[in-house]
C-alpha positions in Angstrom: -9.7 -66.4 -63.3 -9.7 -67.0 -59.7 -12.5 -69.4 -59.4 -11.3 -71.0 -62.6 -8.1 -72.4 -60.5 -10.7 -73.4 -58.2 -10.3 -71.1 -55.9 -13.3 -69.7 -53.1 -13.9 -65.8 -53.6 -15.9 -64.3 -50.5 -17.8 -61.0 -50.9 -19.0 -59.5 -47.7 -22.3 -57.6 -47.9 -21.1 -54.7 -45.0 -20.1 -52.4 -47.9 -21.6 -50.7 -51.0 -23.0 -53.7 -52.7 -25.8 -55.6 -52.8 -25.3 -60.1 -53.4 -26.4 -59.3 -56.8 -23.4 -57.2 -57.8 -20.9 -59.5 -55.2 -21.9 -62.7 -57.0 -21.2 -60.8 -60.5 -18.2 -59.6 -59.4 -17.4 -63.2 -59.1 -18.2 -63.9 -55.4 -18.5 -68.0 -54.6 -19.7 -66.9 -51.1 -21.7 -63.8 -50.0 -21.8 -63.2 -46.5 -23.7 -61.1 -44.2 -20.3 -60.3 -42.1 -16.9 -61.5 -41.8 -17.8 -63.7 -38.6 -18.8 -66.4 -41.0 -15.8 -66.4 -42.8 -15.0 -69.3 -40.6 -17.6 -71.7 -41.3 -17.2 -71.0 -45.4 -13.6 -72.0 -44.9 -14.2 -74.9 -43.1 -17.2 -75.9 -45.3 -14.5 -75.4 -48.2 -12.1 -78.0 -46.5 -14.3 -80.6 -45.9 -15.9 -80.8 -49.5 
């Protein structure tokens, strides 16, 4: 429901699941740690 608004979902691969399971969750973005949270969001902006 989330993405279908249009929205960004970030899953962050420091906890019990793998990208596989993040992005079926419903993850737009997997990252390898929160420190590029920045650079999704301002990805995100410009597009």
């Amino acid at each position: 429901m989330v993405r279908a608004c249009g929205y960004r979902v970030a899953g962050v691969l420091t906890g019990a699941h793998g990208k596989d399971a993040l992005r079926e969750a419903g993850a737009t973005d997997v990252l390898g740690s929160v420190a590029e949270l920045p650079d999704v969001l301002a990805r995100a902006e410009a597009s």
